[in-house]
TORFIGU-813571 format. One record per residue (C-alpha): residue in three letters; residue number from 0; x negated, z negated, y. Coordinates in nm, 4 decimals, always signed. Layout:
BEGIN
{ala,NUM,{X,Z,Y}}
...
***
This chain:
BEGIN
{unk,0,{+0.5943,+0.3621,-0.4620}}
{unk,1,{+0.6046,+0.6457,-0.6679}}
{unk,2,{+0.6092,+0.9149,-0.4305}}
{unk,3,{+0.4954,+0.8291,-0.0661}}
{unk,4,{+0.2448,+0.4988,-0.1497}}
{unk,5,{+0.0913,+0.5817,+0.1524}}
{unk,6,{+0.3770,+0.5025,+0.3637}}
{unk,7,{+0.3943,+0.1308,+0.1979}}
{unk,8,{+0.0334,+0.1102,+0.2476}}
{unk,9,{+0.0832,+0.1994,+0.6528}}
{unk,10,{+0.3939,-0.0279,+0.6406}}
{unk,11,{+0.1828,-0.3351,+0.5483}}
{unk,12,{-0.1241,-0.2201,+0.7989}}
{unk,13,{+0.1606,-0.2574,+1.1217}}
{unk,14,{+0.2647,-0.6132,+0.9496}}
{unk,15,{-0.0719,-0.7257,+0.9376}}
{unk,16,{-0.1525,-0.6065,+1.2663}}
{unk,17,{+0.1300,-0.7377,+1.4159}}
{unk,18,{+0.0913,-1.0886,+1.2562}}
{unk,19,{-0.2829,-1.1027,+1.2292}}
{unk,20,{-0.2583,-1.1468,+0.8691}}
{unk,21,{-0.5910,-1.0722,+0.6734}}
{unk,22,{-0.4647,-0.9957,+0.2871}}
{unk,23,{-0.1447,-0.8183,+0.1737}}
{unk,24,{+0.0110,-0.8327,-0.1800}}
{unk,25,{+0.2522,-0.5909,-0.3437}}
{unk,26,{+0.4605,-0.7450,-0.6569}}
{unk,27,{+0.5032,-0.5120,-0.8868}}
{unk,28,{+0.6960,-0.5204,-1.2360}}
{unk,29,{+0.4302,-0.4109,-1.4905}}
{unk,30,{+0.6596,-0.1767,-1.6784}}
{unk,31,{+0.6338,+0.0353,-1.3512}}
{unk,32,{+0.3122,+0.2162,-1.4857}}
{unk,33,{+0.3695,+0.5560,-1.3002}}
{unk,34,{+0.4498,+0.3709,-0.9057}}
{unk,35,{+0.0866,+0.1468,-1.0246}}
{unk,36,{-0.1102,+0.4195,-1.1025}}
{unk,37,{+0.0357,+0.6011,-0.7449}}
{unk,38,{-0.0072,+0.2798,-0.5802}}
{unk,39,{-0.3768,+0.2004,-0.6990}}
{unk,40,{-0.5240,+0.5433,-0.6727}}
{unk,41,{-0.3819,+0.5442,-0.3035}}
{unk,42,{-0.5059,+0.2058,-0.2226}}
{unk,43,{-0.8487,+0.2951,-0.3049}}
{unk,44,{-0.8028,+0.6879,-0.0950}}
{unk,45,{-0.7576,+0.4219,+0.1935}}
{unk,46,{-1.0264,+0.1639,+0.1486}}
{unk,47,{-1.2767,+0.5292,+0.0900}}
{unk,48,{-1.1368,+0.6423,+0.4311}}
{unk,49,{-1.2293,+0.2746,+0.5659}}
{unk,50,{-0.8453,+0.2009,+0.6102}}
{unk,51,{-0.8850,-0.1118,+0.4468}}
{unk,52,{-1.1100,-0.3422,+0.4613}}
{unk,53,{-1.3559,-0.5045,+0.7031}}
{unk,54,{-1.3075,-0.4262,+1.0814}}
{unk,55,{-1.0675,-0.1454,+1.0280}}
{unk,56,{-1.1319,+0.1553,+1.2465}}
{unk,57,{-1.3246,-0.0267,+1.4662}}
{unk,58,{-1.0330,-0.2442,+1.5769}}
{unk,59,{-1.1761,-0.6118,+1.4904}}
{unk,60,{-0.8823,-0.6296,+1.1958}}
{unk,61,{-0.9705,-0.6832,+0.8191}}
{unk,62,{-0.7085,-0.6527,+0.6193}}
{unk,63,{-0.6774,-0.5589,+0.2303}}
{unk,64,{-0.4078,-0.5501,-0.0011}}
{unk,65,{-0.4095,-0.6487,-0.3896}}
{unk,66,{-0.1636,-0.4580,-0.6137}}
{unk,67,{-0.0393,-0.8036,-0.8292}}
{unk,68,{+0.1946,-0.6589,-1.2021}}
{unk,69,{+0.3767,-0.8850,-1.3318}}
{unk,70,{+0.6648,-0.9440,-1.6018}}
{unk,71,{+0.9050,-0.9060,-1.3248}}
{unk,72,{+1.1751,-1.1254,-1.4327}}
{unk,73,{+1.5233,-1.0857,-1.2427}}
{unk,74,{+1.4676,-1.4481,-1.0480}}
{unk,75,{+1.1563,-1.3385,-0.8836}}
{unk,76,{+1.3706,-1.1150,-0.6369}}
{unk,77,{+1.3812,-1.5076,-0.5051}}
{unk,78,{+1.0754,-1.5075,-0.2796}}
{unk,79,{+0.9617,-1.8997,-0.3490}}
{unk,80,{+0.9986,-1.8042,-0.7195}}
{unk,81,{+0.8141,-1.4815,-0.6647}}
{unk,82,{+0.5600,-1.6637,-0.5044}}
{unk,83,{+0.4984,-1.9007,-0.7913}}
{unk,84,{+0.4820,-1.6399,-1.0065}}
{unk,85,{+0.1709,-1.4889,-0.7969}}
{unk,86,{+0.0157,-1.8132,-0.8406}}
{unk,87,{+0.0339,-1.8322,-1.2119}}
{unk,88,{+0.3314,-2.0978,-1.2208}}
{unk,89,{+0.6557,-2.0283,-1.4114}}
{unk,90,{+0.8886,-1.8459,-1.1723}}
{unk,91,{+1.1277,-2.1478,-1.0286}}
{unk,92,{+1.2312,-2.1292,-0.6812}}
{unk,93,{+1.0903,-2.3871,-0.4347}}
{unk,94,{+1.2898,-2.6416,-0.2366}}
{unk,95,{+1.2955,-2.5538,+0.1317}}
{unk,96,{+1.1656,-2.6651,+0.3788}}
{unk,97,{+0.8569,-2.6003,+0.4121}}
{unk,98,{+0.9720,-2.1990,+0.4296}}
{unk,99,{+0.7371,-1.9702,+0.3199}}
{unk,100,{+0.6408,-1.8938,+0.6756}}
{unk,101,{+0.4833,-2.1893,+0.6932}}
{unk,102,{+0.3626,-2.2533,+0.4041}}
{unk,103,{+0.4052,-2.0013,+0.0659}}
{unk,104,{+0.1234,-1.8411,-0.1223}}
{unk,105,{-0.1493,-2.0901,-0.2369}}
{unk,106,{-0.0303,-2.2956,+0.0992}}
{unk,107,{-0.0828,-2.0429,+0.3790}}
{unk,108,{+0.1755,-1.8885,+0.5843}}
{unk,109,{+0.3937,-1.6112,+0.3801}}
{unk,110,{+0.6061,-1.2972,+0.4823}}
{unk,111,{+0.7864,-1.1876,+0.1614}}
{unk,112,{+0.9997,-0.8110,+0.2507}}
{unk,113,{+1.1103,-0.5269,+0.0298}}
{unk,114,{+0.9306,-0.1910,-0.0226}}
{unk,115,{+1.2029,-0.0419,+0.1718}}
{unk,116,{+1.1608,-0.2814,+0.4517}}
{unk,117,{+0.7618,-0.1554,+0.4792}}
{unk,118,{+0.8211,+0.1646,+0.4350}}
{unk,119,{+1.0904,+0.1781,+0.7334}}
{unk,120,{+0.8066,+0.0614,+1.0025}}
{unk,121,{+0.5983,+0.3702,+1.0218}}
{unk,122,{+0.8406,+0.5730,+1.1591}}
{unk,123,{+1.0027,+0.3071,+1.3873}}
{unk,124,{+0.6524,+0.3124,+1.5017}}
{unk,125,{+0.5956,+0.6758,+1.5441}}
{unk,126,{+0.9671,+0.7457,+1.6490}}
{unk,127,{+1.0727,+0.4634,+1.8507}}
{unk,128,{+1.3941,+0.2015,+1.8144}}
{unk,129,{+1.6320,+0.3515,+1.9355}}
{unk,130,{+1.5706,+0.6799,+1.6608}}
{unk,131,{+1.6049,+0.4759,+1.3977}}
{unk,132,{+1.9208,+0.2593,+1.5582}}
{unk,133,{+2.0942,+0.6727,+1.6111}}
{unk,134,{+2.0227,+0.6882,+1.2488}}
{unk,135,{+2.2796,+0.4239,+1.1111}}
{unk,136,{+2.6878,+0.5290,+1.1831}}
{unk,137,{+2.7573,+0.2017,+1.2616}}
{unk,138,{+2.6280,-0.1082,+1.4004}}
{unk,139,{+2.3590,-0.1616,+1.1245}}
{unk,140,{+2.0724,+0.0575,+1.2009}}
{unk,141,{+1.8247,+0.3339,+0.9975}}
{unk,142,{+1.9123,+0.4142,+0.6574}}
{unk,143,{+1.9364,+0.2843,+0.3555}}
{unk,144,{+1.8690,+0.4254,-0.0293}}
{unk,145,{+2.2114,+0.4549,-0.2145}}
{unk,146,{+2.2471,+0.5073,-0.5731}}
{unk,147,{+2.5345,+0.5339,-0.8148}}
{unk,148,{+2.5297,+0.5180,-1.2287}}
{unk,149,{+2.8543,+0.5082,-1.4607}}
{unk,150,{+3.0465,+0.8076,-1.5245}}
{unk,151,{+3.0200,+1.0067,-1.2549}}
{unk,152,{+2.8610,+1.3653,-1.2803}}
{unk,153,{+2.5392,+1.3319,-1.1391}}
{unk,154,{+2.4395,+0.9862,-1.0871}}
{unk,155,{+2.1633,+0.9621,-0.8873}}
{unk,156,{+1.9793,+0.8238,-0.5783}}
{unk,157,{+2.0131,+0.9527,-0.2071}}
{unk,158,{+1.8743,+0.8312,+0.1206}}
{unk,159,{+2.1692,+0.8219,+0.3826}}
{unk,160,{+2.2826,+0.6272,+0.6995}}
{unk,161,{+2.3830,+0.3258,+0.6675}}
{unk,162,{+2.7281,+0.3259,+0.7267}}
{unk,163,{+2.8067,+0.6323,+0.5032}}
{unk,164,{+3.1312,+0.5380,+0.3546}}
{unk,165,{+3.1691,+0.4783,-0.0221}}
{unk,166,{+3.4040,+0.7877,-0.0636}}
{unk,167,{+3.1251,+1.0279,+0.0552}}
{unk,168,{+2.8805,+0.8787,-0.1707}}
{unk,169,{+3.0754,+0.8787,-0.5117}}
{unk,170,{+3.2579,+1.1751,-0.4830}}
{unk,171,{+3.0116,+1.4061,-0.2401}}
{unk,172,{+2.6475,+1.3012,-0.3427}}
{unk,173,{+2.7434,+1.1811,-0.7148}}
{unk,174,{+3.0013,+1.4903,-0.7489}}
{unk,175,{+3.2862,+1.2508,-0.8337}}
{unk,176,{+3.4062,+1.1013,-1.1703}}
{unk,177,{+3.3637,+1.2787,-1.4780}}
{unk,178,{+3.6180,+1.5070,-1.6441}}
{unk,179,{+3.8882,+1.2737,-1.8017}}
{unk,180,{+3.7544,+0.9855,-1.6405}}
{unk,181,{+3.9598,+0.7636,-1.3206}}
{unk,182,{+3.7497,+0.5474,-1.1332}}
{unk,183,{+3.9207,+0.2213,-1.1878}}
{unk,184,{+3.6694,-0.0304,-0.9840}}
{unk,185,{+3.2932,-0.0193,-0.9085}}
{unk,186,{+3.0146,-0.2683,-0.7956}}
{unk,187,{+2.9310,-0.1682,-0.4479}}
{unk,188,{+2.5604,-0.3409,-0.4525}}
{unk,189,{+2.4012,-0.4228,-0.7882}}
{unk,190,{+2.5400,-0.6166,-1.0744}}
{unk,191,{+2.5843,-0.9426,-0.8504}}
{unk,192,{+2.8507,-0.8235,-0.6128}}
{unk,193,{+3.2021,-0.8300,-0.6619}}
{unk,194,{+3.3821,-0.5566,-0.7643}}
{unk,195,{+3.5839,-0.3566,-0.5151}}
{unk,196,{+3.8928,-0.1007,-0.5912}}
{unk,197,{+3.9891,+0.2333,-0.5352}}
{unk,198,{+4.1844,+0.1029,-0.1941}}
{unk,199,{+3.8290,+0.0391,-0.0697}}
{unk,200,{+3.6594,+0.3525,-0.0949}}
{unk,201,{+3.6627,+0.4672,+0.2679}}
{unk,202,{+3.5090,+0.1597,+0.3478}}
{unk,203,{+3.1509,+0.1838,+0.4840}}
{unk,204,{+2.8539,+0.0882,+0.3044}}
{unk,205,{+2.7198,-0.1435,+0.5954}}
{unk,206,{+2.6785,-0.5254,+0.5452}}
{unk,207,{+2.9346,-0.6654,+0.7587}}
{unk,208,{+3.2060,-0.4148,+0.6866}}
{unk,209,{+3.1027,-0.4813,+0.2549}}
{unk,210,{+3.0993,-0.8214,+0.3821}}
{unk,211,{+3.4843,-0.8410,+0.5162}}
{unk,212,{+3.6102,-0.6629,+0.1785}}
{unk,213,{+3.4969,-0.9208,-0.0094}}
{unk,214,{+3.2118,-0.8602,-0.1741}}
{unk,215,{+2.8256,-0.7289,-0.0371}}
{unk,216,{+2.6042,-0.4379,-0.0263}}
{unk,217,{+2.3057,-0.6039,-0.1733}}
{unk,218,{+2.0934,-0.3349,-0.3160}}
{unk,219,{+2.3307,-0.0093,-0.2453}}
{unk,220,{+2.3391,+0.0784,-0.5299}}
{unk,221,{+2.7229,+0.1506,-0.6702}}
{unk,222,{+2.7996,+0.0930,-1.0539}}
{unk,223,{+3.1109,+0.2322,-1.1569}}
{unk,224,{+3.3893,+0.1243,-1.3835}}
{unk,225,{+3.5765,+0.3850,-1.5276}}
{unk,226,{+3.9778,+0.3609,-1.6384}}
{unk,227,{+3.8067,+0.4073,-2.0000}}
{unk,228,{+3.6198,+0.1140,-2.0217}}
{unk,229,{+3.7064,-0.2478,-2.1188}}
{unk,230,{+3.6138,-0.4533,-1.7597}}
{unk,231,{+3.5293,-0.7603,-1.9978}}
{unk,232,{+3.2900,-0.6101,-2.1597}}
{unk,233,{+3.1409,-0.5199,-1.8382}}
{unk,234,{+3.0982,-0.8363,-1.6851}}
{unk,235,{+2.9939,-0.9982,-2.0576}}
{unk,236,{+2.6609,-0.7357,-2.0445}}
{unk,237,{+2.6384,-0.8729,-1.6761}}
{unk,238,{+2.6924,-1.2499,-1.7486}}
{unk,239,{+2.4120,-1.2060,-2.0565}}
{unk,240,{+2.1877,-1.0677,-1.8238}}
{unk,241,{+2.1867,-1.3481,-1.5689}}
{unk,242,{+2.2193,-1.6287,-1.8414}}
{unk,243,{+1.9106,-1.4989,-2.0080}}
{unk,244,{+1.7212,-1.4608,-1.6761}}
{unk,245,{+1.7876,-1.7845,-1.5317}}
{unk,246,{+1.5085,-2.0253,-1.4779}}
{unk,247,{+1.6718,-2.2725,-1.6143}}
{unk,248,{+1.6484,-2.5075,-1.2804}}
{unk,249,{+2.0121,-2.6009,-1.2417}}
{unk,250,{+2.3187,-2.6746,-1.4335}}
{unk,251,{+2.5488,-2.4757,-1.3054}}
{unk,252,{+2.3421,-2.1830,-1.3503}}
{unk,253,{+2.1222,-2.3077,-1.7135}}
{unk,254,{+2.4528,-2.4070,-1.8711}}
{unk,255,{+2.7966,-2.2965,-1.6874}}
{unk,256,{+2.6802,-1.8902,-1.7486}}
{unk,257,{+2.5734,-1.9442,-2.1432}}
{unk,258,{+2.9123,-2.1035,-2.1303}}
{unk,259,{+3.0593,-1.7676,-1.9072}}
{unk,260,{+2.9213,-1.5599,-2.1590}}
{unk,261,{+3.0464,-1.8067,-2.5039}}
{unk,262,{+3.3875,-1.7409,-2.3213}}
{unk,263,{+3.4109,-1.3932,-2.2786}}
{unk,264,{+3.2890,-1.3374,-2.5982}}
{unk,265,{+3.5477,-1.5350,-2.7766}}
{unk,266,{+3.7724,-1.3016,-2.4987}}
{unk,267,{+3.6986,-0.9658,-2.6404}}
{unk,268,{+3.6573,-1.0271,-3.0151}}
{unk,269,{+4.0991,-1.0891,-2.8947}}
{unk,270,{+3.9663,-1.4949,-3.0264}}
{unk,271,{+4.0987,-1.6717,-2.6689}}
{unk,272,{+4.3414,-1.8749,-2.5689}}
{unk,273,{+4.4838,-1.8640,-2.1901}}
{unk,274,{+4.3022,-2.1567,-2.1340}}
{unk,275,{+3.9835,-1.9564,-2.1601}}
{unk,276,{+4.0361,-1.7625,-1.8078}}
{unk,277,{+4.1496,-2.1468,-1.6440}}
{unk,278,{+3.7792,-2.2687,-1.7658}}
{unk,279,{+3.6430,-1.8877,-1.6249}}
{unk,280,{+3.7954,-1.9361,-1.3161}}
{unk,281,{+3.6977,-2.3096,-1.2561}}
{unk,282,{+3.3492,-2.1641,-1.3530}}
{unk,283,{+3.3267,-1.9440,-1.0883}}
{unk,284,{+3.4141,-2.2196,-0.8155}}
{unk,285,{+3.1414,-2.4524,-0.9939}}
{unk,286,{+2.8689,-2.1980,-0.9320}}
{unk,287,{+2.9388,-2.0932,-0.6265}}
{unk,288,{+2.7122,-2.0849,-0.2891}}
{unk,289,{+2.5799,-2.4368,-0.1928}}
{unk,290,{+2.6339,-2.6087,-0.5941}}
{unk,291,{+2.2790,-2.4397,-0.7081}}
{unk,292,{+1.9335,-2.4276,-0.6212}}
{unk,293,{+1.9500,-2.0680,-0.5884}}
{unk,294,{+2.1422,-1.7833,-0.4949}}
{unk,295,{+2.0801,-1.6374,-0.9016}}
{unk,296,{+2.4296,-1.8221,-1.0255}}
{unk,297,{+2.6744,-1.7360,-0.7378}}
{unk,298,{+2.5528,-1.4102,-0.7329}}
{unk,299,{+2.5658,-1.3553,-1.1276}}
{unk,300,{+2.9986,-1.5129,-1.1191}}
{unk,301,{+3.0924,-1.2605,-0.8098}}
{unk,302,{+3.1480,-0.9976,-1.0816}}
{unk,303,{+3.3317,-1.2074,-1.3275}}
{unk,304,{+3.5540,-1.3647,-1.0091}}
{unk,305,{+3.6218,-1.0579,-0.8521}}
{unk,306,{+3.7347,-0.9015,-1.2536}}
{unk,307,{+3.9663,-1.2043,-1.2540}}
{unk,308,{+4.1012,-1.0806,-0.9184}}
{unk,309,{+4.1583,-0.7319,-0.9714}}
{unk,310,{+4.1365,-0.6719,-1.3726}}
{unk,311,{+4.2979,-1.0021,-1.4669}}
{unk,312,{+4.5816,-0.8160,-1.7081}}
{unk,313,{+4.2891,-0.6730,-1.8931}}
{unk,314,{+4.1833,-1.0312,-1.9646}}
{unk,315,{+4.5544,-1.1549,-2.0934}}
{unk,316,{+4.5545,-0.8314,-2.2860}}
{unk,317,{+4.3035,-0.8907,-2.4860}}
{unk,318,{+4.4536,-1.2542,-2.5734}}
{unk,319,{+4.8094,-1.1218,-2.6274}}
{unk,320,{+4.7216,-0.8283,-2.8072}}
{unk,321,{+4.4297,-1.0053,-2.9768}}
{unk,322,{+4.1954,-0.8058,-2.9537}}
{unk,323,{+4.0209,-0.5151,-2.7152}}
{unk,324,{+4.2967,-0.2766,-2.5900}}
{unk,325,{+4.0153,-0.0564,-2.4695}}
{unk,326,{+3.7694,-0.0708,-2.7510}}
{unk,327,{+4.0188,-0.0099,-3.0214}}
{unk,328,{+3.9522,+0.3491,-3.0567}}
{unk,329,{+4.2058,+0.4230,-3.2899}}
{unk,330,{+4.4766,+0.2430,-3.1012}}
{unk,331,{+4.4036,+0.5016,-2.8294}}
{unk,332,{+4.3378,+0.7895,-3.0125}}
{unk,333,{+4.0052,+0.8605,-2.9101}}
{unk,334,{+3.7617,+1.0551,-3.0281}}
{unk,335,{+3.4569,+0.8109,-3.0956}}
{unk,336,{+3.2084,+1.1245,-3.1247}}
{unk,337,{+3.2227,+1.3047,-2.8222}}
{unk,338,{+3.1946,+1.1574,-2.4821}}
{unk,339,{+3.1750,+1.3657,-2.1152}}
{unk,340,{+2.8181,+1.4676,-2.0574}}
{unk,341,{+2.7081,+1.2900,-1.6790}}
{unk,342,{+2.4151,+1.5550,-1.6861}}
{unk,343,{+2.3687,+1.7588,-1.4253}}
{unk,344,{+2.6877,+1.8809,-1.2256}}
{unk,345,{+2.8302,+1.9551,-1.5636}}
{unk,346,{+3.0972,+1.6990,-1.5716}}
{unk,347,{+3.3240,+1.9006,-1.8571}}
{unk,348,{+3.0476,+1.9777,-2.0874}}
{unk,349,{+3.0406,+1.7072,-2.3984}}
{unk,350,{+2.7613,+1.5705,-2.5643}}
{unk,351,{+2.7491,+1.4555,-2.9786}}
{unk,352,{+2.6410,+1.0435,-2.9331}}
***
């Protein structure tokens, strides 16, 4: 949006032509002021150049597309809830059916895709199928944007094909962990995926090989946990994340993560009792895919499931030793003032906080 509107633009021309749809909307959070500035100064370059509009080209099709900001909250990546937030309603998801193929904005028949999605049609267009199935390594086709952030040296963003294995990514295109930093576990897709471990890092980032590990690729992009920092407090800044930006619609996901979040918190100040992880755990299962309205809550417990899984000796550590083993600077001797720089490539350089 920022740097090639043009190519969203052409995306949602070969949609509407191929639907006969007559308006197009892009949803845009309204913090994103440079990608709407990009995005409405290249919306109006196409309706000067009569791409847009009334009987475009000559071709009988009028189609026009409205640039709609909004506060963007985290449960509008649910298209029905997306939709009511277009329409001026608070953003709950819809019960299905009707889809919104049949009937979504203001009662006509909806398409809701990503930006990435759009953007990907042009050159299937111009280059053919079978180009963009080459493009993928594996049985998923084109390519996908990957990102990684955490300590790594140069977190980042990178096109690649889909299929490029998690190795290559962290350690090739993000230049590997950080001086005095091990990579101890790291969110393959976004903050509601479970974690995965260093024994999975040759796996591909496709969906159905993510998939058979155990957790997904969502978004593609990988957050990393470092051997340095407390996994509890991880999930905690991911559990009050989703708690504050549920709807509210269901109880597993209104009250069960306020309740994820009271317990971890009583977890890390070294306050718990072993009980605690039992009523996590049970948690998890209560949320999961099929008890909500939504896909918010099963999506926010796959980190805190998959910590139990892999990090759950961090969790008893914190109740035995009563308190956090890996926030108690002075316990390990750590230097609270200095921290590896993640600038640039230069992973041993160190920064004053």
């Amino acid at each position: 949006m920022e740097k090639t509107p043009h190519q969203i633009i052409e995306g949602l021309l070969i949609g509407a032509q191929t639907l006969g749809a007559s308006i197009g909307y892009v949803f845009l959070r309204g913090d994103y002021y440079l990608a709407e500035e990009r995005l409405t100064k290249a919306l109006q370059e196409c309706r000067d150049a009569k791409l847009l509009g009334k009987n475009i080209l000559g071709s009988g099709l009028d189609f026009d597309i409205h640039l709609h900001t909004s506060a963007g909250r985290y449960i509008c990546g649910e298209e029905t809830a997306l939709i009511n937030s277009m329409e001026g309603k608070r953003a709950n998801p819809r019960a299905k059916p009707p889809f919104p193929q049949v009937a979504g904005l203001w009662g006509k028949p909806t398409i809701v895709n990503n930006v990435e999605t759009f953007c990907n049609l042009p050159h299937i267009i111009n280059f053919g199928p079978q180009w963009f199935k080459e493009l993928g390594l594996n049985d998923d086709a084109g390519t996908k944007i990957f990102g990684v952030s955490g300590r790594v040296k140069r977190p980042g963003l990178w096109e690649l094909p889909m299929g490029t294995p998690i190795r290559e990514i962290i350690e090739q295109h993000a230049g590997g962990m950080c001086d005095g930093y091990t990579l101890k576990g790291f969110l393959p897709g976004g903050g509601s995926t479970d974690f995965l471990v260093t024994e999975h890092l040759d796996t591909p980032m496709d969906y159905d090989t993510i998939g058979k590990q155990g957790s997904r690729m969502g978004t593609g992009t990988i957050i990393i946990l470092d051997d340095r920092y407390c996994p509890v407090a991880m999930v905690l800044n991911l559990i009050k994340f989703f708690a504050q930006e549920s709807c509210g619609w269901c109880t597993p996901c209104r009250d069960g993560l306020p309740w994820a979040q009271v317990l971890l918190e009583k977890i890390e100040r070294g306050e718990a009792e072993p009980e605690d992880i039992t009523q996590l755990e049970e948690l998890c299962r209560f949320a999961a895919p099929g008890n909500t309205f939504c896909a918010l809550a099963p999506g926010a417990v796959e980190p805190l499931q998959s910590a139990l899984k892999y990090f759950k000796e961090d969790f008893e550590a914190h109740i035995s030793q009563a308190c956090c083993p890996f926030h108690d600077k002075k316990r390990q001797g750590i230097d609270e003032t200095r921290t590896p720089c993640a600038k640039g490539s230069g992973g041993d350089k160190y920064e004053q906080l």
